[in-house]
C-alpha positions as CSV (number, residue, x, y, z in Angstrom):
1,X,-148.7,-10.6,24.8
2,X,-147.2,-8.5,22.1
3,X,-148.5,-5.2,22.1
4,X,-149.9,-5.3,18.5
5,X,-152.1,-8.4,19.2
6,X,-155.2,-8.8,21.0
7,X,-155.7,-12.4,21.8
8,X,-158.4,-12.8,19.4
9,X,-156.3,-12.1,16.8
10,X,-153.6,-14.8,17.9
11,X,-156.3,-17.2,17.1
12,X,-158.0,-15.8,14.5
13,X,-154.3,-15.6,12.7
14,X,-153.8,-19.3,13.8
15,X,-157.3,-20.3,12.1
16,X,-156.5,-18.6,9.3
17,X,-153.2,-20.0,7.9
18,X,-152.8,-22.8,6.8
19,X,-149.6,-24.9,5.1
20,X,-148.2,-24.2,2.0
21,X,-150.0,-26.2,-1.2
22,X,-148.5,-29.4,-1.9
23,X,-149.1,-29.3,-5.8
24,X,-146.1,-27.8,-7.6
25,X,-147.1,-24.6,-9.5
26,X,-144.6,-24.0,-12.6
27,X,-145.2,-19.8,-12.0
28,X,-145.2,-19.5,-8.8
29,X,-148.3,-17.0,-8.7
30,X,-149.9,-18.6,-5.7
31,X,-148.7,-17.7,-2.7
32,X,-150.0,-18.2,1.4
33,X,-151.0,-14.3,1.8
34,X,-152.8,-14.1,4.6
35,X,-151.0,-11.8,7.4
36,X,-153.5,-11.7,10.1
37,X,-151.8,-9.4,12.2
38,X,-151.5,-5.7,13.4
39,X,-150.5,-3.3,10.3
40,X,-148.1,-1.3,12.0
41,X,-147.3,0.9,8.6
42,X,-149.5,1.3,5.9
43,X,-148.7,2.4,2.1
44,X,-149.5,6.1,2.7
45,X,-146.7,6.0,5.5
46,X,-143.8,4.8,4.2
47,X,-141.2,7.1,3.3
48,X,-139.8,7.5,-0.2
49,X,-136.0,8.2,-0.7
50,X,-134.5,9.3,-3.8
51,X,-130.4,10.7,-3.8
52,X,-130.6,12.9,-6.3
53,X,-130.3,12.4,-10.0
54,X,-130.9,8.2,-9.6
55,X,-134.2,8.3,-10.7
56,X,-138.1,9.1,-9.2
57,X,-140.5,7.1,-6.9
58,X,-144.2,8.1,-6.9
59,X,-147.1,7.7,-5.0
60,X,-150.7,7.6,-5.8
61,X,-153.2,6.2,-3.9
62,X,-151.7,2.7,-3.1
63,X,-150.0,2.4,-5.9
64,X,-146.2,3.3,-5.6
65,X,-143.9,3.4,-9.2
66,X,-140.2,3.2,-8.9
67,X,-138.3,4.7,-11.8
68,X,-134.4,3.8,-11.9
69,X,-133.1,4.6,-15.3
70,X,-129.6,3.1,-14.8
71,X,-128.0,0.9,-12.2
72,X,-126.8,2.7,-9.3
73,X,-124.1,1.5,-7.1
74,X,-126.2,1.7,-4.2
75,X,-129.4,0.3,-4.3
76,X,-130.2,2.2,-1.6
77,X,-130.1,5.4,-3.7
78,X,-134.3,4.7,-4.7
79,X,-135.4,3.0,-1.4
80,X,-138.8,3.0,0.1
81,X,-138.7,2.8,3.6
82,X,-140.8,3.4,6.8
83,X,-140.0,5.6,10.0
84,X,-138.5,3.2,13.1
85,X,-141.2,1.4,14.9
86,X,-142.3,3.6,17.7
87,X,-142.8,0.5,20.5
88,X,-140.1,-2.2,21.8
89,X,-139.6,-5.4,20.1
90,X,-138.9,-8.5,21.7
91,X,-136.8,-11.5,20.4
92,X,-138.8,-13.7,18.6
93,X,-141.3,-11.0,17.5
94,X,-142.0,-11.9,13.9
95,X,-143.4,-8.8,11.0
96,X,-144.1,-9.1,7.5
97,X,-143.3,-7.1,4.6
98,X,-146.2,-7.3,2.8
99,X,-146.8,-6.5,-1.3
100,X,-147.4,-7.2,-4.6
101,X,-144.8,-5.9,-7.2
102,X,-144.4,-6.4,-10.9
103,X,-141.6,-4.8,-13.1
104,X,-142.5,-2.8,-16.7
105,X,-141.2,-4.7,-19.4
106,X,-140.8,-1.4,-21.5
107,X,-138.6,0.1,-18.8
108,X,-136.6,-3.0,-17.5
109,X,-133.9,-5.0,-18.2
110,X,-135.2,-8.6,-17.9
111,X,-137.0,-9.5,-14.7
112,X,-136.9,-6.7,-11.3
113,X,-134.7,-6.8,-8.7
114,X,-135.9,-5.5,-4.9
115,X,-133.8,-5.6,-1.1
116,X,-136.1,-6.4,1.2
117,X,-134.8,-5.9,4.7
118,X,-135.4,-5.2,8.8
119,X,-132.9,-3.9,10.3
120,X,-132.2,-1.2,12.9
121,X,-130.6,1.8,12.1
122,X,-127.3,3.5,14.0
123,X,-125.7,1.2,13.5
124,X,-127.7,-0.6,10.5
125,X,-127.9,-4.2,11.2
126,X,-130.5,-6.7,10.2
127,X,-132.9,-7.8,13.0
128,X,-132.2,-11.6,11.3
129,X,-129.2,-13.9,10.7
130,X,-128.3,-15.1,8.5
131,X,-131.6,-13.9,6.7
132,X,-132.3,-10.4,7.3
133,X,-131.3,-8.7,4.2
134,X,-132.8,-10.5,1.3
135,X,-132.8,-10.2,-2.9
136,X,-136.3,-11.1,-4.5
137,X,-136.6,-11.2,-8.5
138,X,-139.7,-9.4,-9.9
139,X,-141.4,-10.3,-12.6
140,X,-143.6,-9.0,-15.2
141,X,-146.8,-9.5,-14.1
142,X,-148.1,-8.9,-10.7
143,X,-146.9,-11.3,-8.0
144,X,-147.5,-11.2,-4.3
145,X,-144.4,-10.7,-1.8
146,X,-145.1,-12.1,2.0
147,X,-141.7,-11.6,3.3
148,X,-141.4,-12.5,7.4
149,X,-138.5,-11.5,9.5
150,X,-138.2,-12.7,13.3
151,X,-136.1,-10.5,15.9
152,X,-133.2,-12.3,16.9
153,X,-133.1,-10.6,20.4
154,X,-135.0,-7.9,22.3
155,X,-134.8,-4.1,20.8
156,X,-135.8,-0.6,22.3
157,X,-138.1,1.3,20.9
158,X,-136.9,3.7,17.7
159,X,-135.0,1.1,15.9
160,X,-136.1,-1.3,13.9
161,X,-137.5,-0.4,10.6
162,X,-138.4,-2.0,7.0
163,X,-136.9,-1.0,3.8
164,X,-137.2,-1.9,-0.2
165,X,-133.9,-1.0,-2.0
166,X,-134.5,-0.6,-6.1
167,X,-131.7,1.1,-7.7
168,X,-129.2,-2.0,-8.9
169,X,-130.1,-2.0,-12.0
170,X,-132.5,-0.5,-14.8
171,X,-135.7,-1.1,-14.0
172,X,-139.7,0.5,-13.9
173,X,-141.3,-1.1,-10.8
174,X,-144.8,-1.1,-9.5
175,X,-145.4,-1.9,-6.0
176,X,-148.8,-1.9,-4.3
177,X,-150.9,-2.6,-1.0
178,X,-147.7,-2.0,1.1
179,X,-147.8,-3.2,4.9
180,X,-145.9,-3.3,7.1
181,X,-147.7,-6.1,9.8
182,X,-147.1,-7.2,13.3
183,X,-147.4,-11.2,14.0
184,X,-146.1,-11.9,17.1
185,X,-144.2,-14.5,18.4
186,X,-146.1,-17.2,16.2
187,X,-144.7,-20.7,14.9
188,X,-142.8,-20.3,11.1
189,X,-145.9,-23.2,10.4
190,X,-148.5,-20.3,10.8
191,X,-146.0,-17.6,8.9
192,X,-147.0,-16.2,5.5
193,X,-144.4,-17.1,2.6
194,X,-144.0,-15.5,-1.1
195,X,-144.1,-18.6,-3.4
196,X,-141.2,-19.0,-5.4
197,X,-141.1,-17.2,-8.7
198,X,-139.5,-19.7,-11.2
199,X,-139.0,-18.1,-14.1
200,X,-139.8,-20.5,-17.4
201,X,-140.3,-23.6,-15.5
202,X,-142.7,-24.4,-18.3
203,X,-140.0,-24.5,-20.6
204,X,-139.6,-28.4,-21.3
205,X,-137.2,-27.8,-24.6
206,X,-134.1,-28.4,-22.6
207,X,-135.3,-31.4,-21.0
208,X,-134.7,-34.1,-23.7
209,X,-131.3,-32.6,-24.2
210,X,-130.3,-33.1,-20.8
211,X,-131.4,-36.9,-20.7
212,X,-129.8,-37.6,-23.7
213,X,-126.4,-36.1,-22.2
214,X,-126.8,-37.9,-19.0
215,X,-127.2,-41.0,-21.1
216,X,-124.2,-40.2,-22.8
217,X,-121.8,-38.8,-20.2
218,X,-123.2,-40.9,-17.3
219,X,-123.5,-44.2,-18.8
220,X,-121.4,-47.0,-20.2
221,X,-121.5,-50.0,-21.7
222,X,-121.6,-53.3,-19.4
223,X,-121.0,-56.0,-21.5
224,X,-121.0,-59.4,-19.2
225,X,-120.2,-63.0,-21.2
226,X,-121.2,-66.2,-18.9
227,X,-119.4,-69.5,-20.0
228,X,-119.8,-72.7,-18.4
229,X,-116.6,-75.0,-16.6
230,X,-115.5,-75.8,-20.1
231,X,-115.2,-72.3,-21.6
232,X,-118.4,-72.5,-23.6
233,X,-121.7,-69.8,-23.6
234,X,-124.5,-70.5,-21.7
235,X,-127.2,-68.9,-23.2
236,X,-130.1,-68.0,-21.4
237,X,-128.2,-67.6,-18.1
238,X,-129.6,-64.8,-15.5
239,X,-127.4,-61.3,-15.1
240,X,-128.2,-58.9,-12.5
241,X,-126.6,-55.9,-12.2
242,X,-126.8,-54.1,-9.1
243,X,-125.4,-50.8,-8.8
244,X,-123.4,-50.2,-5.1
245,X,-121.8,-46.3,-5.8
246,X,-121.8,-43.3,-7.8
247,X,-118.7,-42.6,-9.3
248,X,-120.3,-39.1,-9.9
249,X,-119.6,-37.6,-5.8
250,X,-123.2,-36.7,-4.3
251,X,-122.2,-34.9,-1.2
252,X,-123.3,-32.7,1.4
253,X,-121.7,-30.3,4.0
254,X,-122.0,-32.1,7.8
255,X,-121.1,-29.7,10.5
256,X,-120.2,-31.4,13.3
257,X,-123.6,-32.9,13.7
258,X,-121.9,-36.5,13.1
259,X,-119.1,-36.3,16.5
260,X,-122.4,-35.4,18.6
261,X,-124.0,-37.9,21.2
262,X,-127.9,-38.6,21.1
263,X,-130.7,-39.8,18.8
264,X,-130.4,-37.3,16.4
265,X,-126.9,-37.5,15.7
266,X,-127.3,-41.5,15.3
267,X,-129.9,-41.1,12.5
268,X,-127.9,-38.3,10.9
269,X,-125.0,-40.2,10.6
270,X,-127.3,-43.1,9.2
271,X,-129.3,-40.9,6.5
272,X,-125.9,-39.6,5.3
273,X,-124.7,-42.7,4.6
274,X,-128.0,-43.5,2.6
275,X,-127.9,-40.6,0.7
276,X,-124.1,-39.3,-0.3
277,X,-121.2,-40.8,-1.0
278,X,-118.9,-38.2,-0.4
279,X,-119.1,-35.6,2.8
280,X,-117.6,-32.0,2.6
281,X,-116.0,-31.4,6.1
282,X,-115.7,-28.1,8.3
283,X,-111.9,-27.0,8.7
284,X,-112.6,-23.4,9.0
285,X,-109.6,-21.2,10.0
286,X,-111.4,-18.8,12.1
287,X,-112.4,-17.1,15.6
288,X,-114.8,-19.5,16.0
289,X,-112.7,-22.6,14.4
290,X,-109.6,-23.9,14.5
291,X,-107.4,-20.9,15.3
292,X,-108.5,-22.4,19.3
293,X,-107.6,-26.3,20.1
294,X,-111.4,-27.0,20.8
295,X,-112.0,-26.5,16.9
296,X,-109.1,-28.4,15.9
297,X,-110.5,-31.5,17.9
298,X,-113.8,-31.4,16.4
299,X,-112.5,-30.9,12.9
300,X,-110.4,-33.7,13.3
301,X,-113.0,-36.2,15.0
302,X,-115.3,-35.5,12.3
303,X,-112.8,-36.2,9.7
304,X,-112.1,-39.3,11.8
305,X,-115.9,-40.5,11.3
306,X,-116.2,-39.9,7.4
307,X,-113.0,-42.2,7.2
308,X,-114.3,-45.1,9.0
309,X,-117.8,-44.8,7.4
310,X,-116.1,-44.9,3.7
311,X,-117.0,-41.2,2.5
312,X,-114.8,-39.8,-0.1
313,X,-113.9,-36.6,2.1
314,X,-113.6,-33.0,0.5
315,X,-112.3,-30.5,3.2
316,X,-113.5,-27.0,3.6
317,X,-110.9,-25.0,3.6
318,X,-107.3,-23.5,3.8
319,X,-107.9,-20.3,3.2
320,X,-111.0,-18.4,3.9
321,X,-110.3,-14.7,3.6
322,X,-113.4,-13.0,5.3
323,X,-112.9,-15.6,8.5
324,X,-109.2,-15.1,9.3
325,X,-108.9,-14.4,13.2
326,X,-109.6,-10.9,14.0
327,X,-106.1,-11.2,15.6
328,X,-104.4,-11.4,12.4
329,X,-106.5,-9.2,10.5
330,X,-105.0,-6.4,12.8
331,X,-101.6,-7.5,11.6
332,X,-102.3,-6.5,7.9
333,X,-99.9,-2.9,8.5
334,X,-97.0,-5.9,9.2
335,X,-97.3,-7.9,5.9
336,X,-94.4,-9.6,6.9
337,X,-95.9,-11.1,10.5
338,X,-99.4,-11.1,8.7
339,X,-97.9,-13.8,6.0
340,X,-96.3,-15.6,8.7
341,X,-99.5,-16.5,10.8
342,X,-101.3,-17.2,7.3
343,X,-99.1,-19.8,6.4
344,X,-98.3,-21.1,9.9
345,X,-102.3,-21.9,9.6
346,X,-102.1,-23.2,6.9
347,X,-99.6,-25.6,7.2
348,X,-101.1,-26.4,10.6
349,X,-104.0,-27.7,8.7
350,X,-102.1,-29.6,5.8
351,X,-100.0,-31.8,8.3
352,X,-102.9,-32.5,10.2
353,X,-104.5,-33.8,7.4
354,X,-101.2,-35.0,5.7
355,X,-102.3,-39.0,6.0
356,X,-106.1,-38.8,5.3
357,X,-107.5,-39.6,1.9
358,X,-108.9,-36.5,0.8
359,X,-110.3,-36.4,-2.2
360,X,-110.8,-32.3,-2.9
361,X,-109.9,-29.3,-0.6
362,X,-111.4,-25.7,-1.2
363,X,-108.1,-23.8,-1.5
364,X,-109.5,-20.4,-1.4
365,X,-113.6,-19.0,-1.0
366,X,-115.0,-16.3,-1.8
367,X,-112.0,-13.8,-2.7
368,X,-114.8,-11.2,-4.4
369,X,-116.1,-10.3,-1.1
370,X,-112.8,-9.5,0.8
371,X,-109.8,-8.4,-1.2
372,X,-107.3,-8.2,2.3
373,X,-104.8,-11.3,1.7
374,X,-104.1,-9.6,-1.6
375,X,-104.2,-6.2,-0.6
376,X,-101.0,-7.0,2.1
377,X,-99.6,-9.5,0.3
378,X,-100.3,-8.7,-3.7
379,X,-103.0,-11.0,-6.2
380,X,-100.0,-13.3,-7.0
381,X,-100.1,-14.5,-3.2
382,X,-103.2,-16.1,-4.1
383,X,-101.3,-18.6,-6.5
384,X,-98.9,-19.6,-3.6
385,X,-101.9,-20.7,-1.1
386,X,-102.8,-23.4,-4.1
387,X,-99.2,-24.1,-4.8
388,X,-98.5,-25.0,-1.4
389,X,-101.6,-27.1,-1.0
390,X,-100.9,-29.2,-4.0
391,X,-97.1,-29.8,-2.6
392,X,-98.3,-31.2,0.5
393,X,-101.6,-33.2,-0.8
394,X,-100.5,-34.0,-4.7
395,X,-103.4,-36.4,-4.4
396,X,-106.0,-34.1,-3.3
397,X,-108.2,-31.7,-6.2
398,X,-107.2,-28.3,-4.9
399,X,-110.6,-26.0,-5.9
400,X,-111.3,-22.2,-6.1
401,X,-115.4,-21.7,-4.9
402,X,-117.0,-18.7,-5.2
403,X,-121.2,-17.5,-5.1
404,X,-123.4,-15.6,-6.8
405,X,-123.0,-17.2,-10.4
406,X,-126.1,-18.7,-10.5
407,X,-127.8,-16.7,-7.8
408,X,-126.3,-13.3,-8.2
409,X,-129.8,-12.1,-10.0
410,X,-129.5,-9.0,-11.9
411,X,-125.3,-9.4,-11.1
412,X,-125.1,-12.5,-11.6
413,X,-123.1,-11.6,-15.1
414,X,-120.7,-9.3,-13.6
415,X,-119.9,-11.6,-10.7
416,X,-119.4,-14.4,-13.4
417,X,-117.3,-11.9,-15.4
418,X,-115.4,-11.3,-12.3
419,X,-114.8,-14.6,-11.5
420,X,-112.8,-16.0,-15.0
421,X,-110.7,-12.9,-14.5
422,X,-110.0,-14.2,-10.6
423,X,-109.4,-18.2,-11.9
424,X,-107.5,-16.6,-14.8
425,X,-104.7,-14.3,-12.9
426,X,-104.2,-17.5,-10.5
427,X,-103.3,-19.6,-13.6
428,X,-101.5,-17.3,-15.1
429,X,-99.5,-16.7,-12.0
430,X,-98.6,-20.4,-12.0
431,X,-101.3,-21.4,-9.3
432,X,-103.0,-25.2,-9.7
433,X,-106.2,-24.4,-9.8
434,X,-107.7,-27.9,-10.2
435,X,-111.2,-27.4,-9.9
436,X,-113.8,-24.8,-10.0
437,X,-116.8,-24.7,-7.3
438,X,-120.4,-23.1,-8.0
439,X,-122.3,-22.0,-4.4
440,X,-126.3,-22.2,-4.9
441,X,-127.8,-20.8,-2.1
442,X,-130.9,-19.8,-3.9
443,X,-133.7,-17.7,-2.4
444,X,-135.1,-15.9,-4.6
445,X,-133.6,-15.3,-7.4
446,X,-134.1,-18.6,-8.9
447,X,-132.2,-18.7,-12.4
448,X,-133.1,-21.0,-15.4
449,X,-132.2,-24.0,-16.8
450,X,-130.8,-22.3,-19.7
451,X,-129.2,-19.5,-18.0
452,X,-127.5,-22.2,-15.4
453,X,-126.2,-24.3,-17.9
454,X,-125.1,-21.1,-19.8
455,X,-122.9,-20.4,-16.3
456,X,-121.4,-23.5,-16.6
457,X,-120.4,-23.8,-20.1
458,X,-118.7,-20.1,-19.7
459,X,-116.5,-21.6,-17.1
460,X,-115.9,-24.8,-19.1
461,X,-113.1,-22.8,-20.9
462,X,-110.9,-23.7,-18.1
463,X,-111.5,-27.6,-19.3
464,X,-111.4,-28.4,-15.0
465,X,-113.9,-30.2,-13.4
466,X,-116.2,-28.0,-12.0
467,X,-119.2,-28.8,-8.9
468,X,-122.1,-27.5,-7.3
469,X,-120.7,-26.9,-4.1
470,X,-122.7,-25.0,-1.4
471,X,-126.6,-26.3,-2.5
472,X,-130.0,-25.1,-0.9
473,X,-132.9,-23.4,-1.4
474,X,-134.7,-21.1,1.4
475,X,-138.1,-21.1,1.1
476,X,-141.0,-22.4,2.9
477,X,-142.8,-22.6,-0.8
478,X,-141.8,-26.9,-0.3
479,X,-143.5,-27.2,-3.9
480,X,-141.4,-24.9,-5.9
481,X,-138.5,-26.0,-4.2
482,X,-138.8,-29.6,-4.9
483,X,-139.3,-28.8,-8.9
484,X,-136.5,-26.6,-8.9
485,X,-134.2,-29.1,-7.0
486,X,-134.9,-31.6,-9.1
487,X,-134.7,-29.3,-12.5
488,X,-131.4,-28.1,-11.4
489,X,-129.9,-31.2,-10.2
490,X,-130.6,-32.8,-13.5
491,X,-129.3,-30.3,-15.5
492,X,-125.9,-30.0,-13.6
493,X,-126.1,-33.7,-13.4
494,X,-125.9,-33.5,-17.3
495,X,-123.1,-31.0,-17.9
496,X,-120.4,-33.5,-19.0
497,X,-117.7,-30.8,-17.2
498,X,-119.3,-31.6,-14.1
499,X,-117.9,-33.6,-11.4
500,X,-120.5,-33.4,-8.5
501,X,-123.0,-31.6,-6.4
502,X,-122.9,-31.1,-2.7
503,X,-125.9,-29.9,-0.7
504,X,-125.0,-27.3,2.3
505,X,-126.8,-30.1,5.0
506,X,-129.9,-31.6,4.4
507,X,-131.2,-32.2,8.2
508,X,-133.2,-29.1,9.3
509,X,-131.9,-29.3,12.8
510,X,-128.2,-28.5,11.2
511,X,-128.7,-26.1,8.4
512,X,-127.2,-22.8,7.7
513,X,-130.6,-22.0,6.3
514,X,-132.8,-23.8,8.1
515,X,-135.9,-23.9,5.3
516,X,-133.4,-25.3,2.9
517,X,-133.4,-28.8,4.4
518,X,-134.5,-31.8,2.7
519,X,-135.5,-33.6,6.1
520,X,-137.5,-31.7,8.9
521,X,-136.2,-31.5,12.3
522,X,-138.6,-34.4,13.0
523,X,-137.2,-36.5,10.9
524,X,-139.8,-36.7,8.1
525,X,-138.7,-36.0,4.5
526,X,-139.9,-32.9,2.9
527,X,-140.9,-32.9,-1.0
528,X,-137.3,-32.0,-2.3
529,X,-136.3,-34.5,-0.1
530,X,-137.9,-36.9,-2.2
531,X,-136.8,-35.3,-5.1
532,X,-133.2,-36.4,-4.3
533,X,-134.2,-40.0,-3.3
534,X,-135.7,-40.6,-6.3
535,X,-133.0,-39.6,-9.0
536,X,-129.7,-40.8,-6.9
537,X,-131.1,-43.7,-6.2
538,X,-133.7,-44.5,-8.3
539,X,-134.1,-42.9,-11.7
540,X,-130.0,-42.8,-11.8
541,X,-129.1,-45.7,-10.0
542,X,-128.4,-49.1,-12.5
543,X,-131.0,-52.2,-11.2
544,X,-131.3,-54.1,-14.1
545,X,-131.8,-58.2,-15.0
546,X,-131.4,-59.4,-18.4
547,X,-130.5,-63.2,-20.2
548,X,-127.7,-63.8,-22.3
549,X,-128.3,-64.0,-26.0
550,X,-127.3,-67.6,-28.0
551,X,-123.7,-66.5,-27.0
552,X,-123.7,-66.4,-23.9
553,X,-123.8,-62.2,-23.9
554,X,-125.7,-59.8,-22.2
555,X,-125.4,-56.1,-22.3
556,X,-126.5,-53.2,-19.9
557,X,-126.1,-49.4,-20.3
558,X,-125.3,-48.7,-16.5
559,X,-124.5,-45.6,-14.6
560,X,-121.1,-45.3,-13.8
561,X,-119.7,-46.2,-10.6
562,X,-119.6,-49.6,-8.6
563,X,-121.8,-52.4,-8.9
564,X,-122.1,-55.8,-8.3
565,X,-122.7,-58.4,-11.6
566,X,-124.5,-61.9,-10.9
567,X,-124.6,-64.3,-12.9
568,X,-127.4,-67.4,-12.3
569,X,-127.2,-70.8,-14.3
570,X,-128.6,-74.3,-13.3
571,X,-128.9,-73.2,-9.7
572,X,-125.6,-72.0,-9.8
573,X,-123.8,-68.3,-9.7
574,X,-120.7,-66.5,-10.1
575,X,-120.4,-62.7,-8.4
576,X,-118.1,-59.8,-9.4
577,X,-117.9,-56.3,-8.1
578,X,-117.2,-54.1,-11.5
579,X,-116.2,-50.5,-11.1
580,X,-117.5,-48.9,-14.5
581,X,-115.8,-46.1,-15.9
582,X,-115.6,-46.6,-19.4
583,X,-117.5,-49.7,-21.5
584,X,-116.2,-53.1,-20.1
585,X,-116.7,-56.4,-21.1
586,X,-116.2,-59.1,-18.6
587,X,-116.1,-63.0,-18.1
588,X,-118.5,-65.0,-15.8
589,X,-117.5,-68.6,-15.6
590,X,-120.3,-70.9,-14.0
591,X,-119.2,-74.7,-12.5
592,X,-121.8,-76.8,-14.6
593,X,-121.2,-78.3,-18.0
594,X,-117.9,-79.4,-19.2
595,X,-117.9,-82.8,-17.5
């Protein structure tokens, strides 16, 4: 028993909770707020911390205002944290950050922005991977934060503490009723969640503009003509038109869930095969990858799989900056030795892969974060790692992928900003840069449609295909989520300089983020999983029978991509697999007639 809960209120917070609404609520105001634990801090005990000459926070009653009157570098510069907990935690233990916050629309630029973390202190590291440390919008009007963190291992006593960074940007804030609460070691089922704040989801106007460009961009013209033996129309004849593929690439990330043994693994493989057409494959260069034989084995088996079930194959990566071996890194005082093991690697990885039929590798990711490879080796290097991928793959779409472009919140212009400048000195260095990649790992910061088709019309300028690459959203609000996947798979879906959109896993039992899944470990499909059946294949998936006019024609607007054309006539039918790309007008001769 945790020492913050009596037994009664284990089953009093049990009774209490319930799941998360399953109607979708365009603003986000509701929320599951019940925290039925201990409250271990309470509003008039949390400290508030201002570095001088960032701004003022204020306390009165509570009520606490947060006044940052310009972006600071360091968000911790106005932060509103409590003293470390005075007891032991123990792995598992779950708390909850619990308040309601609105931002001052006289005093703020656009909607809030808040860091909400637990973490211990000396050395500061979040209690929770990969989610301890985590970025909430806040909007104008008052809207409840339930924010849960679960220990990942045991802790003495003195360390672990809560904090609320507010200093990013320019921005009044209100925050009141702040707890911090005690649950236990309770199932994420019973946990409080802060319901998704979607910003405009109301907002219908871009809607009809987005159909009519999917209808334009997505579709073509599928003109079939049945004849009979002597070359004449057959009017009235049956067409079908059955779509088999997407030409557009609907893919997600697969671990190396699909080279396991067991139940599981058998019905992953099968729901991936229902669901994408193309599969973005781990080939990370890393400690824990393929700088050791066991990670080159498993990269390879996978890739093995995804050819002999038909995906189109994307691979994921040659060069990952942030991930090169520790070994290596601690060559970077020898630029010479430290150029030869980066290339070594990566020609390791391009023979290995020489004779596969990859479709798209991710040259480079994430260079924003981690500046070393061009720090030792100079920005220009950068063009060399997709020169030398496009010598040895000429077939292969060599990529750039970066985050925080559409879930960067208050930064999400600068880190936009940053990235043209990054795809720009590559080019300009003589570097094939072939595609451009877009992460969405949304949490909370969920942009709008407008805004996210804004983002992809600024990188347009390159005239490259560009792809969601790295999709998901983390929440357990399943309502939200689901209206937001399917708003933002439409619209991307609708770009016409898009290419495709890969989720980061969809199987709860192998996600980064586990809440992001559109399938529960159980196997039972969650709301956004839906979502994604319907439109790929459903609402954009061609399943159409028509007649032929007087001569002999029938025409259907058809999503691009393969499908198979029947045509029926006296008890009699001719077959033909079409792969659509632009209009097409074929032939269908029938045996009857003509004798």
């Amino acid at each position: 028993m945790r020492w913050w809960l009596a037994p009664a209120a284990i089953a009093l917070l049990l009774s209490l909770l319930g799941t998360p609404a399953t109607l979708i609520h365009a603003s986000a105001q509701e929320s599951q707020t019940s925290a039925e634990g201990t409250t271990l801090v309470p509003t008039a005990e949390f400290r508030l911390d201002v570095r001088p000459g960032t701004g003022s926070i204020d306390r009165q009653n509570n009520l606490i205002t947060v006044d940052s009157p310009a972006p600071q570098e360091e968000a911790w510069a106005l932060q509103v944290q409590c003293e470390p907990i005075s007891k032991s935690v123990l792995a598992s233990d779950v708390f909850c950050v619990s308040f309601d916050a609105r931002a001052l629309p006289s005093n703020t630029d656009g909607l809030g922005s808040i860091h909400v973390s637990m973490a211990t202190n000396d050395p500061w590291e979040p209690i929770e991977e990969p989610n301890g440390f985590r970025t909430f919008d806040v909007p104008n009007q008052w809207h409840p934060f339930r924010i849960c963190f679960r220990a990942k291992q045991n802790y003495d006593a003195n360390r672990v503490y809560a904090s609320i960074q507010c200093a990013e940007k320019k921005q009044q804030l209100e925050i009141r009723d702040l707890k911090l609460i005690g649950l236990g070691n309770v199932p994420d089922a019973s946990l409080p969640f802060t319901r998704l704040f979607y910003p405009s989801a109301d907002n219908d106007a871009w809607r009809s503009e987005a159909q009519r460009s999917i209808d334009r961009h997505r579709k073509r013209n599928l003109t079939i003509r049945v004849v009979d033996a002597a070359g004449q129309p057959l009017a009235g004849a049956t067409v079908q038109v059955q779509q088999q593929k997407h030409d557009y690439a609907f893919g997600t990330f697969v671990g190396n869930t699909p080279i396991h043994a067991g139940e599981d693994a058998a019905k992953f493989r099968e729901q991936t095969k229902r669901w994408f057409n193309r599969v973005t494959l781990p080939r990370y260069w890393a400690d824990w990858g393929t700088d050791h034989p066991a990670g080159v084995v498993k990269a390879d088996a996978t890739a093995e799989w995804a050819i002999d079930a038909g995906f189109e194959i994307k691979n994921h990566l040659l060069l990952y900056p942030q991930f090169i071996p520790d070994r290596v890194k601690q060559l970077a005082d020898q630029p010479a030795r430290f150029q030869t093991e980066i290339e070594t690697a990566m020609d390791a990885a391009l023979e290995r892969t020489r004779d596969m039929p990859i479709a798209v590798w991710d040259a480079i990711n994430e260079l924003r974060d981690v500046s070393l490879v061009g720090d030792v080796l100079g920005r220009d290097y950068y063009a060399d790692v997709f020169n030398r991928g496009q010598r040895s793959q000429p077939n292969a779409r060599w990529f750039i992928n970066e985050y925080g472009l559409m879930t960067g919140g208050s930064e999400r212009s600068k880190h936009l900003a940053t990235y043209i400048q990054q795809i720009e000195q590559i080019l300009d260095s003589g570097g094939a840069v072939e595609g451009i990649g877009v992460q969405g790992h949304f949490q909370a910061d969920l942009i709008t449609m407008p805004e996210a088709w804004k983002v992809l019309n600024e990188l347009s300028r390159f005239q490259l295909p560009i792809e969601i690459t790295e999709f998901d959203v983390d929440s357990r609000d399943e309502a939200t989520q689901a209206q937001f996947t399917r708003d933002f798979l439409t619209l991307v879906f609708a770009h016409p300089a898009t290419t495709g959109f890969t989720t980061w896993g969809f199987w709860e039992g192998d996600m980064w983020r586990p809440h992001g899944a559109m399938i529960r470990e159980d196997w039972t499909i969650k709301p956004n999983g839906q979502v994604w059946e319907e439109l790929i294949l459903s609402t954009w998936w061609t399943n159409q029978t028509v007649q032929t006019n007087a001569e002999g024609m029938a025409t259907v607007r058809a999503f691009r991509g393969t499908h198979r054309v029947q045509a029926e006539a006296q008890d009699w039918a001719r077959i033909r697999t079409v792969n659509l790309l632009e209009d097409e007008t074929i032939t269908l001769q029938i045996g009857v007639g003509g004798e």
